[in-house]
C-alpha positions in Angstrom: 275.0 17.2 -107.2 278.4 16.5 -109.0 279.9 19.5 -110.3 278.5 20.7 -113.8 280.5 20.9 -117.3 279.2 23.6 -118.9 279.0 22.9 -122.5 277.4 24.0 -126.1 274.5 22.3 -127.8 277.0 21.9 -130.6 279.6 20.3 -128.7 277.0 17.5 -126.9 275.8 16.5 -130.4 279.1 15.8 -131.7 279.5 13.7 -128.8 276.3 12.0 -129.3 277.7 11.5 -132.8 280.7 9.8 -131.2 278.5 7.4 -129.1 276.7 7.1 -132.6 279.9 5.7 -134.4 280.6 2.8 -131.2 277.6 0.7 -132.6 276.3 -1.7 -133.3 273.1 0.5 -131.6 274.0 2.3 -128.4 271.2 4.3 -125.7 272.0 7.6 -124.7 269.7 8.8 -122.1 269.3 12.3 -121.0 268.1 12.9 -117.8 266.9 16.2 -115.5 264.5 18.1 -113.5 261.5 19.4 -115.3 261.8 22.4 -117.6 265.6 21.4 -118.3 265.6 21.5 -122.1 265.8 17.5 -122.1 263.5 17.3 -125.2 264.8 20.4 -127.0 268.3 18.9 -126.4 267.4 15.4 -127.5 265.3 16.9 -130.4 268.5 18.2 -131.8 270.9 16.0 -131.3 268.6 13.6 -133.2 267.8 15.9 -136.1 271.5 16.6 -136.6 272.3 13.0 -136.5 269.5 11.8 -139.1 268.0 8.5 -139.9 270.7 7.2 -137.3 268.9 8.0 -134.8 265.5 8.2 -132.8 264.1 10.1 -129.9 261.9 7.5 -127.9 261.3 9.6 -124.6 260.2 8.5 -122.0 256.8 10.2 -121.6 255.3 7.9 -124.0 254.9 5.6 -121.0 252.7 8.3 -118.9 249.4 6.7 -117.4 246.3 6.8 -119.5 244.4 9.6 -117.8 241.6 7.5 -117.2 243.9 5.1 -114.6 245.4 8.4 -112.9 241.8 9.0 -112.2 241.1 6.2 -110.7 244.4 5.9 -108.5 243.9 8.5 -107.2 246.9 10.6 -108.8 245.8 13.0 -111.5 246.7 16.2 -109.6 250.2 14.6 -109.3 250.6 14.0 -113.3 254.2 13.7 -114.0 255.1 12.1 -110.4 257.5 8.8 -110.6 254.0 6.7 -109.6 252.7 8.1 -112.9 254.2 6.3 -115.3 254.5 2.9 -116.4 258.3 2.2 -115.0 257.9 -1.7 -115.9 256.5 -1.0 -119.8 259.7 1.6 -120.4 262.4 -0.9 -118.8 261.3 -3.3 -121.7 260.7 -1.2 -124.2 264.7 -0.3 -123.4 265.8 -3.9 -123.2 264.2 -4.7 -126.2 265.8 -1.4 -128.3 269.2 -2.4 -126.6 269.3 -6.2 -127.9 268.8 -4.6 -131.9 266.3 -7.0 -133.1 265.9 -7.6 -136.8 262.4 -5.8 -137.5 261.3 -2.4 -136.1 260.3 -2.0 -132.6 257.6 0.3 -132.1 257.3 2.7 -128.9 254.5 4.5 -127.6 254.6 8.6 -127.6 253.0 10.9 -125.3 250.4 13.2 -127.2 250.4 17.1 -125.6 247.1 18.3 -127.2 245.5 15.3 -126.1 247.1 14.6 -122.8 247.5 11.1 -123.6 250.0 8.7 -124.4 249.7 7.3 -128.1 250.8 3.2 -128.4 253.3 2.2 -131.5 253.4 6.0 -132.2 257.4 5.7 -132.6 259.1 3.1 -135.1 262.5 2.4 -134.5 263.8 0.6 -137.3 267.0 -1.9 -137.0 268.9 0.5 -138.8 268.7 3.1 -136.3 272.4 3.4 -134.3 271.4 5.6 -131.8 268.6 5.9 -129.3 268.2 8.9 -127.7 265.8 8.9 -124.6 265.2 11.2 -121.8 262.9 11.8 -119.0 262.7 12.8 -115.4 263.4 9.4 -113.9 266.3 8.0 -115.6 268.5 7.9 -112.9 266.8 6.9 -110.2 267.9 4.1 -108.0 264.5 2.8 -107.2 262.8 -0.7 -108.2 262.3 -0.4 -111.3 263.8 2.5 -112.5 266.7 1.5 -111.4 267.2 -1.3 -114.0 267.3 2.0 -116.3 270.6 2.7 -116.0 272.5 -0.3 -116.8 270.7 -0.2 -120.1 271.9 3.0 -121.5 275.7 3.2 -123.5 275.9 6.4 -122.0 273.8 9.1 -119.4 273.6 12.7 -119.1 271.9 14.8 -116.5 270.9 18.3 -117.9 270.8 20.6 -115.1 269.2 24.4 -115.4 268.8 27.7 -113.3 265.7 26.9 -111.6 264.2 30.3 -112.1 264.3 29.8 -115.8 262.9 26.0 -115.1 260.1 27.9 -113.6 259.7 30.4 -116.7 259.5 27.4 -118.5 257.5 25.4 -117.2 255.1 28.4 -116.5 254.7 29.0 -120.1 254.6 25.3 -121.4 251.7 25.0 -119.0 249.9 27.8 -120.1 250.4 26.9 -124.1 248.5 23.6 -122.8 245.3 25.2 -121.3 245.7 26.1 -118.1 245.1 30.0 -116.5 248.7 31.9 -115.6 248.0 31.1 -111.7 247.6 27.6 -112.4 249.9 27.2 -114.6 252.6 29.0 -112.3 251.1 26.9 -109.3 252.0 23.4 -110.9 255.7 24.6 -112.0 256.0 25.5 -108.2 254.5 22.3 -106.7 254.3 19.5 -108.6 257.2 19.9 -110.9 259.2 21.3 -108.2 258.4 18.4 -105.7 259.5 16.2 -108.9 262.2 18.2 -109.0 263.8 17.6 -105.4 263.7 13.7 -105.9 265.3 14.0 -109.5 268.8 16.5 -108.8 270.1 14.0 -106.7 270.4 11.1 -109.0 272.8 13.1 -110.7 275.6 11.4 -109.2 274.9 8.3 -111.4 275.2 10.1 -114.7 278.5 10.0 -116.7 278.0 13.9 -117.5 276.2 16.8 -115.6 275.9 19.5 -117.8 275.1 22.9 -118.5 274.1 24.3 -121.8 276.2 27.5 -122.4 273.1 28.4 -124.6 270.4 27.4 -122.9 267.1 28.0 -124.0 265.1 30.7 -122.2 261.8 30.1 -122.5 
């Protein structure tokens, strides 16, 4: 993995405000192993920015539960062969060219485990786009298509101890016992992990927060 920059929260939104300013609508994607920070980051940079912008992540795009079941894959929730790749290239085509009424974007629902269709409007007079997920920089088909689209990508990288904190926790806010919970952020998340830290290379910033959250 390229070298890190180790910068502030602060300092990344007032570069996302920059990107803002370039219009007419630019993407900025933010991209990293699980437990990162990429949706706390993204969260922010959006909230600073205002009505300018919009978080669209990429989780939104998850597999309905009932089609992991059936393929097979539910025990692997989160893999790169759990998500709809083709529906999110679109969806990021379609935000890119600015059309004249809002585009609407599915969101990925927590409590329920499911994603959520048209959960997200992005109206035309949003400037920014921020998305982020695990797979943004991935060279493979169709993923790949991913990063011609975007103005502009970061990869967030993180101790992976605290990743596993993290994760740990988030997965234990969601239902499952401490040893399961701990048993997914070392397996599946960390399997996730090994094919995402090497797409770095293809960002334009590899980062690290010099406030990173810790839990």
């Amino acid at each position: 993995m390229p070298p890190a920059r180790v910068l502030s929260a602060d300092e990344l939104v007032a570069r996302a405000l920059v990107l803002a300013e370039a219009g007419p609508r630019q993407l900025l994607g933010i991209a990293g192993a699980p437990g990162a920070g990429k949706s706390t980051l993204a969260e922010r940079i959006v909230a600073e920015i205002g009505s300018a912008a919009c978080l669209v992540p990429m989780d939104g795009f998850h597999l309905a539960q009932s089609q992991l079941v059936r393929l097979g894959r539910a025990d692997r929730k989160g893999a790169v062969d759990t998500f709809d790749a083709n529906g999110y290239v679109s969806l990021l085509r379609r935000l890119r060219r600015l059309e004249p009424t809002s585009v609407y974007a599915p969101e990925f629902r927590r409590e329920l485990e499911e994603p959520v269709a048209g959960a997200i409007e992005v109206p035309p007079s949003v400037r920014l786009v921020v998305t982020e997920g695990n797979y943004l920089l991935s060279s493979d088909f169709p993923w790949q298509e991913i990063r011609s689209l975007l103005h502009e990508a970061w990869f967030l990288d993180l101790d992976a101890e605290v990743r596993h904190r993290r994760l740990t926790a988030r997965h234990e806010a969601f239902g499952r016992s401490p040893e399961q919970a701990r048993a997914w952020a070392l397996g599946s998340d960390e399997s996730n992990a090994a094919l995402i830290t090497p797409t770095a290379d293809r960002a334009d910033l590899v980062v690290r927060l010099s406030d990173p959250p810790t839990v």
